[in-house]
C-alpha positions in Angstrom: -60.7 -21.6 -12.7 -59.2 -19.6 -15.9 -56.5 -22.2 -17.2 -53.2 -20.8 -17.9 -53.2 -22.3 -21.1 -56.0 -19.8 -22.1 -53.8 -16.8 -21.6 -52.5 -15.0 -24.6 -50.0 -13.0 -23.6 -47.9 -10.7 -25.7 -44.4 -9.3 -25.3 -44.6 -6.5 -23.3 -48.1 -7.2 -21.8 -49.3 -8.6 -18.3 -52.2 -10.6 -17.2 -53.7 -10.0 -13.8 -55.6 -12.2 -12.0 -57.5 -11.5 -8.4 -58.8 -14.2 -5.1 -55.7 -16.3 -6.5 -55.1 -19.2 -3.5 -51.4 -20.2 -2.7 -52.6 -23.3 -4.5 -53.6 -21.7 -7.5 -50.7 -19.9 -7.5 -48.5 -22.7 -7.3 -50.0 -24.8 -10.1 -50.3 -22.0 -12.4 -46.3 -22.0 -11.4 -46.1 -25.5 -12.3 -48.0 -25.3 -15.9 -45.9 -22.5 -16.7 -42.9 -24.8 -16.4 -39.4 -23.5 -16.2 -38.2 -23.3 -19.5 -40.3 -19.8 -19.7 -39.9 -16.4 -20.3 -43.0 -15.2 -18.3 -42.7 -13.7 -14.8 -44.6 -14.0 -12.3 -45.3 -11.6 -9.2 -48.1 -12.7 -6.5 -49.3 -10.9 -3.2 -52.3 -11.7 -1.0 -54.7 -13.2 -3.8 -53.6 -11.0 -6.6 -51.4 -12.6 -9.3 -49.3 -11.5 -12.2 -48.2 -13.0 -15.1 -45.8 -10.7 -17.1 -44.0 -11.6 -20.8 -41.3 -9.1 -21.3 -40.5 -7.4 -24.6 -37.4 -7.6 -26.3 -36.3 -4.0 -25.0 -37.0 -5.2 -21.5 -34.6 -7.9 -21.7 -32.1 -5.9 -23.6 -32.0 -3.3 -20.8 -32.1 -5.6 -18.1 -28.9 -7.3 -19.9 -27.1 -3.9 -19.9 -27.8 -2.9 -16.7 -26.6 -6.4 -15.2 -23.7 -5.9 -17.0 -22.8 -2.3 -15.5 -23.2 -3.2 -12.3 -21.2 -6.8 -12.6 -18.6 -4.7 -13.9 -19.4 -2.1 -10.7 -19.1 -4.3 -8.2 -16.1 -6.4 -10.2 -13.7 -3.1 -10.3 -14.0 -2.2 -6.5 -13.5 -5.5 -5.7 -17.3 -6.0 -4.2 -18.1 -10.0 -3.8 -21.8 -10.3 -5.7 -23.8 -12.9 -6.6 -26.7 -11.9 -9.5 -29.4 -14.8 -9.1 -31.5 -13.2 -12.5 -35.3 -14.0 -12.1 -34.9 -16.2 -9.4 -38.1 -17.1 -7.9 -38.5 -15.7 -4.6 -41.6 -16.8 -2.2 -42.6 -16.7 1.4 -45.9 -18.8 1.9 -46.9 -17.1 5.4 -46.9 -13.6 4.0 -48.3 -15.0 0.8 -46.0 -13.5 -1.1 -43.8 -14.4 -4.3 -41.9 -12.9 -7.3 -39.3 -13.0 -9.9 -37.3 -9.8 -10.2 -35.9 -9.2 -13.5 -32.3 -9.1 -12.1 -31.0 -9.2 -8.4 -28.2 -9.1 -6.3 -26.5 -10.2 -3.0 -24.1 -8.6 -2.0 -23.7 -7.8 1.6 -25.2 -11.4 2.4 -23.3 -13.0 -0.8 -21.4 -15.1 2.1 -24.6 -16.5 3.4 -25.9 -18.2 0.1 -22.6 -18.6 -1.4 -22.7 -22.3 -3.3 -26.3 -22.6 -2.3 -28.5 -23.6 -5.3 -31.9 -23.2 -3.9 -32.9 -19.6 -2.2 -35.5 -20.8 1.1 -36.5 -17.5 2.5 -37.8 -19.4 5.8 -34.0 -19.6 6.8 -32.0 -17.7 3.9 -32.3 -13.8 3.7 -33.7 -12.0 0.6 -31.4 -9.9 -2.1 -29.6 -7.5 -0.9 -30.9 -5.5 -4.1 -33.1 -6.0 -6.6 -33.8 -4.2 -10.1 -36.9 -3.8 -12.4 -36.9 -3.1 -15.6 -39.2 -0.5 -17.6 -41.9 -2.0 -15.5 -44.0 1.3 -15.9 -44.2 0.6 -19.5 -45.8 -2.6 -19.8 -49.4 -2.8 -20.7 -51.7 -5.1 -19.3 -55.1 -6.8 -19.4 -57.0 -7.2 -16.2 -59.2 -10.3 -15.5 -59.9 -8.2 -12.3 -60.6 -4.1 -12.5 -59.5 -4.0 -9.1 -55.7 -4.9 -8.7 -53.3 -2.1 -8.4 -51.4 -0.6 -11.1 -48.1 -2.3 -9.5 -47.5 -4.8 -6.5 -44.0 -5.6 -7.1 -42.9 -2.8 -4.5 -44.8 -4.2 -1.8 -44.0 -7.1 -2.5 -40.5 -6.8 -2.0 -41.1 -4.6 1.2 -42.8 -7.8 2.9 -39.9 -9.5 1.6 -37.3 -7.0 3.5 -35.3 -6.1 0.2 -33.2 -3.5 1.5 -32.8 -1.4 -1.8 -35.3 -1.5 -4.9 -34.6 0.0 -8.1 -37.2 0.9 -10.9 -35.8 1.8 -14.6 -38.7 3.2 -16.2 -39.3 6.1 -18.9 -38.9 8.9 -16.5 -35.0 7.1 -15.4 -34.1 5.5 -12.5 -36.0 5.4 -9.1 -34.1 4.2 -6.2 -35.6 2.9 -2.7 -34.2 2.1 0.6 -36.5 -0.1 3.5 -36.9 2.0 6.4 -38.8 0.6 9.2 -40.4 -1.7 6.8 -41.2 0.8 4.3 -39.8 2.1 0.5 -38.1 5.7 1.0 -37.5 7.1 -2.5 -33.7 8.4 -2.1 -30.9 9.6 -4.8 -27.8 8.0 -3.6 -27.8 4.3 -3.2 -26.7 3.1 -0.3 -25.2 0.4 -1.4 -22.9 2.7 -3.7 -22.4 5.6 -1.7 -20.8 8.9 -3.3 -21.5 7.7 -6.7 -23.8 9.1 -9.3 -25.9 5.9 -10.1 -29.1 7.7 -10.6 -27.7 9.7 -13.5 -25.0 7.2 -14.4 -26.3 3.9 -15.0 -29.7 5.7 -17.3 -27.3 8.0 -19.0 -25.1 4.5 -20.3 -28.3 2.6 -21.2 -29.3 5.5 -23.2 -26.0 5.7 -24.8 -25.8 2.0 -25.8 -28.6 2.0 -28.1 -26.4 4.4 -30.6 -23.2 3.3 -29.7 -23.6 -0.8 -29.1 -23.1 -2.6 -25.6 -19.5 -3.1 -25.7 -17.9 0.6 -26.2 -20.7 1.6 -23.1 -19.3 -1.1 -20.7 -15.4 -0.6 -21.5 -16.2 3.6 -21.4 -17.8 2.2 -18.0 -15.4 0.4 -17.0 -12.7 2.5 -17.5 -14.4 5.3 -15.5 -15.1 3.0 -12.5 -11.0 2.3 -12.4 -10.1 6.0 -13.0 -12.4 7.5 -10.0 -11.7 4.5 -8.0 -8.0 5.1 -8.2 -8.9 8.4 -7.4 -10.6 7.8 -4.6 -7.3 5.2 -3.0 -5.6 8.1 -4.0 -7.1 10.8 -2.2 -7.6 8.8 0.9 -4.4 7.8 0.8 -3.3 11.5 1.5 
């Protein structure tokens, strides 16, 4: 068996390993420790192993923060559990999302420190970052380009969404399967799809800060519009 101490892996690069056993999965978990910055994503025998680059984690950061700021300004209880591992042994199935939310089961884990998918439900969302762009090597030729998307459809996500280079790619569960769709249904009647790329654009010229209070200050002015026109 390939130790994981052999594995050289880069920023921005993924290693993926095939006829990986729950067991081997779990000890290559363990050796990886948890003061880490490799993720992990493992389905059915094939395994994972992902080091994201500086611009991945950069995104991800900004993102987080636009939809903290979201869900903060129309008054939306959230909790973000980050790269949380997530695993269900009987579907063989686990992953670490680069940032996810509850939100419409927030109540149900609310104050819980450790996410058992036996009993607790998955996120309610859950986001990748510029996953498209990674490059990988392969200790297997035959592993698909990308598992994280069935993964997260045995897990029941409800909505998955993929920031890549071509923008944002949004995905609802229906009857157990990813329907590509461009409003989110957890944000109805709001432009996410060309909102949230169009602001992580912008704050690579104009800095983090001025994006999130220009974002912020747009979520208050059309959500007072929207009290406003309801109101009449």
């Amino acid at each position: 068996m390939l130790q994981i101490s052999q594995l050289d892996i880069a920023p921005g690069q993924a290693a993926r390993l095939r006829t990986v056993t729950w067991q081997q999965y779990k000890k290559i978990l363990k050796d990886l420790g948890t003061r880490r910055t490799a993720r992990i994503a493992y389905y059915d025998g094939r395994l994972e192993i992902m080091v994201p680059s500086t611009r991945n984690e950069d995104d991800k950061e900004i993102i987080s923060d636009l939809m903290k700021v979201l869900m903060e300004e129309r008054h939306i209880d959230f909790r973000a559990l980050g790269s949380t591992t997530f695993e269900r042994r009987s579907d063989l199935t686990a992953i670490e999302p680069d940032q996810c939310f509850y939100i419409q089961h927030e109540q149900m884990i609310r104050g819980k420190h450790r996410i058992d998918l036996k009993v607790d439900p998955p996120p309610d969302l859950v986001v990748e970052i510029n996953k498209e762009t990674h490059s990988h090597f392969e200790i297997s030729s035959d592993i698909s380009p990308d598992i994280s998307k069935e993964i997260y459809e045995t897990l029941k996500v409800a909505e998955f969404w993929r920031f890549g280079q071509a923008g944002l790619s949004m995905y609802q569960l229906c009857l157990g399967k990813y329907v590509e769709v461009d409003e989110s249904p957890l944000f109805p009647s709001l432009p996410i799809k060309d909102l949230l790329p169009y602001c992580l654009e912008q704050s690579r010229t104009l800095g983090r800060n001025v994006v999130v209070r220009d974002f912020r200050q747009w979520v208050r002015d059309n959500f007072r519009a929207s009290i406003r026109h309801s109101a009449q």
